[in-house]
N, C-alpha and C positions, 0 to 999 in steps of 0.2 A: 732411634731415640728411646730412653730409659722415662719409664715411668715418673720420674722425680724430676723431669725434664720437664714435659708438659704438664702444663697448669689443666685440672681437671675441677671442672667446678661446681661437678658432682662429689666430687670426696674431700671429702677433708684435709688441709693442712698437713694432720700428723696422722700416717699409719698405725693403726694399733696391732700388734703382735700378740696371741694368745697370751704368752706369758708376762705382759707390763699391763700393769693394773690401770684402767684410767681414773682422770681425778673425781676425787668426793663427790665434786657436785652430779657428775654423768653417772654414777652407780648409787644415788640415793632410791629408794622406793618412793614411790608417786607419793607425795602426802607423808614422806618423813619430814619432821624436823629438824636440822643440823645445829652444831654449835652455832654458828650464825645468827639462827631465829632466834635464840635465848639470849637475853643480855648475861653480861658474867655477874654470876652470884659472889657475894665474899660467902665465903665458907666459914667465917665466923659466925654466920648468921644463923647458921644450923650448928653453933657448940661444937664445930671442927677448927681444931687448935695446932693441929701437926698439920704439917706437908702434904705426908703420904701417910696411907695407913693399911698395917698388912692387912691381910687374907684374913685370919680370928679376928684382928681388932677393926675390919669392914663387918663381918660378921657380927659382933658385938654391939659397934652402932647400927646399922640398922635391923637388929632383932630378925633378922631372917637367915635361913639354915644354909648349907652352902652347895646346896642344889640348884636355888634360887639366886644365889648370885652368880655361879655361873652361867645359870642362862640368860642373865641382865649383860655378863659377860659376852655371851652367845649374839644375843641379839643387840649388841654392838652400844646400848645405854650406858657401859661402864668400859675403860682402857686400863687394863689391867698393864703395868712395867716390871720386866724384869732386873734386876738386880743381883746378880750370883743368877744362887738358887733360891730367890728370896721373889716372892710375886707381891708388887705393891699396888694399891689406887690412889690415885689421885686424890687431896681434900677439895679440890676445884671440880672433878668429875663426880666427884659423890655430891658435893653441893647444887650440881647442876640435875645429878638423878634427882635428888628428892624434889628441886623445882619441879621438872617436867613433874614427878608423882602427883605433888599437890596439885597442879594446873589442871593434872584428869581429872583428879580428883573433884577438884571442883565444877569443871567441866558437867561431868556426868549426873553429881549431885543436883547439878541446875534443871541439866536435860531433865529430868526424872521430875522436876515440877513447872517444866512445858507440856508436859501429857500429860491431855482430858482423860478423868477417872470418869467411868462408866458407872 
């Protein structure tokens, strides 16, 4: 009998192969937040009025150099699409960046007046 014969009810369903990625939800980090956990922002709400918006004109709105978006890139907060040779973002995925931002933002701004000053 071949392995996919008998039901083992130690393993899984579906073999994973080095090479097939599994889904979102089994490669998130403990304590990331997904699309999911955020409701959808309209990206009008942050003065995004296009679709998509290149690589200079993400740079532009959010005032930061393009070091820093890439590594938003890197760390998987922005889905960069290609087009040609043309790299776009999302106005939904930027809208949803600056969510999460402000949410730390506030977050942490709170944190910081739950600590007793000595």
């Amino acid at each position: 009998m071949t392995r996919k014969q008998v039901a083992d009810p130690v393993m899984p369903d579906r073999d994973w192969s080095h090479r097939q990625r599994r889904p979102a939800a089994d490669s998130r980090p403990e304590g990331h937040l997904g699309d999911d956990d955020f409701p959808r922002v309209d990206p009008r709400a942050f003065g995004l009025l296009k679709a998509t918006y290149s690589v200079a004109e993400t740079l532009e709105l959010l005032s930061i150099g393009r070091t820093s978006l890439y590594a938003a890139i890197k760390r998987g907060d922005l889905t960069p699409i290609k087009f040609g040779r043309k790299t776009l973002i999302c106005a939904v995925d930027l809208a949803m960046f600056l969510a999460r931002l402000k949410d730390e933002a506030v977050a942490s701004h709170t944190a910081g007046f739950r600590r007793r000053r000595v």
